[in-house]
Every structure is written in structure tokens, then in C-alpha cells.
VOBA-1610 file (N, C-alpha, C; in pm, whole numbers, padded with zeros to 5 digits, always signed):
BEGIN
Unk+03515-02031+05055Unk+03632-01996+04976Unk+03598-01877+04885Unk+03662-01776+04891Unk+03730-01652+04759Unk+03693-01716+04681Unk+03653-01618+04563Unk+03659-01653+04424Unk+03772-01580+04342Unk+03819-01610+04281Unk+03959-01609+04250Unk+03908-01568+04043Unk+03907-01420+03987Unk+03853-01382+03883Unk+03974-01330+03794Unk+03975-01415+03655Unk+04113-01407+03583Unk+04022-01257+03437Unk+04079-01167+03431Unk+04001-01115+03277Unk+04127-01150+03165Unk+04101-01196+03048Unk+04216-01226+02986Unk+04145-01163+02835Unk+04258-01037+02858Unk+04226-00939+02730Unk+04352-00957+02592Unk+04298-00886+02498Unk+04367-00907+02400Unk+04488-00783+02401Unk+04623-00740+02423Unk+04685-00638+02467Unk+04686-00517+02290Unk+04646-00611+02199Unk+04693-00597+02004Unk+04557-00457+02002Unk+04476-00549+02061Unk+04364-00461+02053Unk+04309-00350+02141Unk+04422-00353+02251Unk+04442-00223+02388Unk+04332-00229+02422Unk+04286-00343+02492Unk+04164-00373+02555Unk+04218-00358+02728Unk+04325-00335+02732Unk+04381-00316+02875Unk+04295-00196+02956Unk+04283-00079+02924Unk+04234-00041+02989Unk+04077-00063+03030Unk+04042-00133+02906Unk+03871-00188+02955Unk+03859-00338+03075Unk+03997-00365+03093Unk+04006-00498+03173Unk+04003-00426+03319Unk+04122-00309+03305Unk+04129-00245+03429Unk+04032-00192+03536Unk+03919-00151+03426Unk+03819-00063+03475Unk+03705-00171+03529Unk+03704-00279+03478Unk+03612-00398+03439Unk+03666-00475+03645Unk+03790-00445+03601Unk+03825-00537+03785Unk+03843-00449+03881Unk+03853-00288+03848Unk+03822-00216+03968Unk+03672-00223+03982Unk+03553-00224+03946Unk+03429-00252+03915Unk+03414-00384+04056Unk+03456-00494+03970Unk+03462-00579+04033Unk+03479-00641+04149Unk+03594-00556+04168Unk+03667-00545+04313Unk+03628-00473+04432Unk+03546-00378+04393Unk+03407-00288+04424Unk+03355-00301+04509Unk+03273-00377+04412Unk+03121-00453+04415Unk+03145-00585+04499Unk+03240-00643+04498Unk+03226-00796+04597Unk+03347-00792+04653Unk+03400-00660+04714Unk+03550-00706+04774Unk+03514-00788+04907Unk+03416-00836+04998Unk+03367-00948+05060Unk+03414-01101+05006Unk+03360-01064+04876Unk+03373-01189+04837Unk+03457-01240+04692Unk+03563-01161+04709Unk+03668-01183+04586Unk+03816-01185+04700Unk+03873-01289+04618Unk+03965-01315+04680Unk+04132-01206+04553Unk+04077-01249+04447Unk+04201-01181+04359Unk+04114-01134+04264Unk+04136-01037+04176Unk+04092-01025+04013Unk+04254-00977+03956Unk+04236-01127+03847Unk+04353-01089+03769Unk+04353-01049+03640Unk+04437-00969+03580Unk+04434-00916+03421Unk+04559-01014+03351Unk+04514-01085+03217Unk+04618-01182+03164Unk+04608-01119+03014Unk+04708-01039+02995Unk+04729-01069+02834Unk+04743-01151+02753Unk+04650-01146+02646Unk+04619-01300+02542Unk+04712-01308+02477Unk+04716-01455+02455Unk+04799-01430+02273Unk+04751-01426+02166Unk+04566-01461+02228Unk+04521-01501+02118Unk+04415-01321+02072Unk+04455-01316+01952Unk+04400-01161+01908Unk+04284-01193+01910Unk+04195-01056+01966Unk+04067-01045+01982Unk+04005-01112+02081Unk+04093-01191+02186Unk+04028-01233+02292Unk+03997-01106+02384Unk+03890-01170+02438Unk+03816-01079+02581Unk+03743-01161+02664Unk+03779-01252+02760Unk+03701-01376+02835Unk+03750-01347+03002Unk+03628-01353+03038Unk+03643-01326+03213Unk+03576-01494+03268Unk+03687-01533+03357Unk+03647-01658+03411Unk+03624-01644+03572Unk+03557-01746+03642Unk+03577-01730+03784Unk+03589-01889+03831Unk+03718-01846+03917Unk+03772-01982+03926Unk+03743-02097+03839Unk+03821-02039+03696Unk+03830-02153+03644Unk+03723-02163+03535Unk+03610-02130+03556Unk+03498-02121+03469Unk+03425-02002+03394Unk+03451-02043+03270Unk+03411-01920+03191Unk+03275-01884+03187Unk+03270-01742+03245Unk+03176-01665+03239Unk+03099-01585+03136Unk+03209-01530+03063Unk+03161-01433+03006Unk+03278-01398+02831Unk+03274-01479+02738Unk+03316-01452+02638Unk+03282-01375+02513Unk+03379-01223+02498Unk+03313-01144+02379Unk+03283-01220+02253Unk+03323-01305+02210Unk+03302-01302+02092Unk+03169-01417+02081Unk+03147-01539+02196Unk+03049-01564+02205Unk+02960-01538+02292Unk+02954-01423+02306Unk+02810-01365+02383Unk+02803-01202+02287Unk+02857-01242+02177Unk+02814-01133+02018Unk+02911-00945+02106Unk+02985-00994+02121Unk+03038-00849+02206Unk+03027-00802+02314Unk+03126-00697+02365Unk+03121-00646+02520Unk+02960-00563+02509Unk+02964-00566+02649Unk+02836-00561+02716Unk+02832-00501+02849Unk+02723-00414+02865Unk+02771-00331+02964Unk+02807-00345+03121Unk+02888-00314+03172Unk+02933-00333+03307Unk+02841-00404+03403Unk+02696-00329+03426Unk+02619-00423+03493Unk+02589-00565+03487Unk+02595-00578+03338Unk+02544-00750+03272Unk+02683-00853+03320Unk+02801-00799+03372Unk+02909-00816+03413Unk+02876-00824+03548Unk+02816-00761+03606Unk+02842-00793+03769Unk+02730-00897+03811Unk+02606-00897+03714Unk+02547-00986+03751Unk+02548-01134+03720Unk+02629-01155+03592Unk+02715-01269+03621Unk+02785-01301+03726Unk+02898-01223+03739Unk+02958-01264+03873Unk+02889-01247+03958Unk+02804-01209+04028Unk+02697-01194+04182Unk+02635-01357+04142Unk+02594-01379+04005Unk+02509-01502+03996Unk+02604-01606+04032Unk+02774-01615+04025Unk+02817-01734+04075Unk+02878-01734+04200Unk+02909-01563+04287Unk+03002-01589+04358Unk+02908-01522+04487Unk+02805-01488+04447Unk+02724-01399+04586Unk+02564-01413+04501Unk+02504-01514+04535Unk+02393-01521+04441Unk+02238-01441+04514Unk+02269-01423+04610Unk+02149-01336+04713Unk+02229-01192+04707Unk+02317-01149+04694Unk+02367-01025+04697Unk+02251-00904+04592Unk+02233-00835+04647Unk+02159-00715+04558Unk+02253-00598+04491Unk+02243-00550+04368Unk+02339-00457+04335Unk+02328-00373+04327Unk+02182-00348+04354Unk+02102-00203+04352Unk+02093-00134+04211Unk+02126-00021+04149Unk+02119-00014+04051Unk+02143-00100+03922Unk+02270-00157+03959Unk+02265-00268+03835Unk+02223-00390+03848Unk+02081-00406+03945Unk+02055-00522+03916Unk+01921-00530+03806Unk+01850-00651+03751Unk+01810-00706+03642Unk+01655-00632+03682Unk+01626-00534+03585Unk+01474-00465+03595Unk+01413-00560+03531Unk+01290-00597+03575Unk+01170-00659+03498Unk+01142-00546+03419Unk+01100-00611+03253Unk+01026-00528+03173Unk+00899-00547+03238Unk+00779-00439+03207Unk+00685-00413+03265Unk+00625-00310+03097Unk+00480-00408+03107Unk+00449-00382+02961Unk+00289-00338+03019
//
């Protein structure tokens, strides 16, 4: 089964176009394995929460703010394509 990805932005705070860019990204990167990505305007101000099917992934205000696009796809690759490689944005080992 599709994974079915809701972003539910705050519209007060014109976070719309960062939702847009956030599910063309998305849509991208796993159109294999995405069935929809939807954009939901909040009611609630200052929301920014991306779920997948159902389960929240990724909330700004508790994960201390947005974060960059990659840290975004590898969440979603971690629930919906977990062997998938992303190539550049995937997770570098520090190396000390």
C-alpha cells in the first residue's frame, strides 16, 4: 500500500509556500512510493506538522523548528521506503 502524506501548515503565517515546495520534494523523491501528498491549512496558528498515514512525523514546534529538506526526506524514506538511498541527502557519518 501508498503512503498517503498530509503537510498541515499554518496559512496566518504563509507557510504555504514552504508546504508546496516541501511536497513537490516529496513527490520527487518517492513518486514509487507515495500514493497522495496533501497540503491542509491549520486553524491552529503556528502549526507546521507533516504526517504519513496518519502518523506524525515531523512537528515544528516539537522538533525546536523547520529543518532542512533532507532531514525531511529521511524521515519519510525511514517509514515509507526504508532501504531506499537518497544520495545526496542521505545521513553522512561524522568522521573525526
Amino acid at each position: 500500500m501508498k503512503a498517503k502524506i498530509i503537510i498541515e501548515y499554518c496559512p496566518k503565517c504563509h507557510w504555504l509556500l514552504r508546504a508546496a515546495y516541501m511536497a513537490q520534494e516529496l513527490l520527487t523523491t518517492f513518486e514509487e512510493e507515495l500514493e497522495e501528498v496533501a497540503l491542509r491549512p491549520s486553524e491552529v496558528a503556528g502549526r507546521y506538522i507533516i504526517s504519513i498515514n496518519d502518523e506524525l512525523v515531523f512537528d515544528r514546534k516539537r522538533d525546536g523548528g523547520f529543518v532542512e529538506i533532507k532531514v525531511i526526506k529521511q524521515l519519510v524514506r525511514d517509514k515509507v521506503a526504508p532501504g531506499k538511498a537518497l544520495g545526496h541527502s542521505d545521513r553522512k557519518e561524522e568522521s573525526h
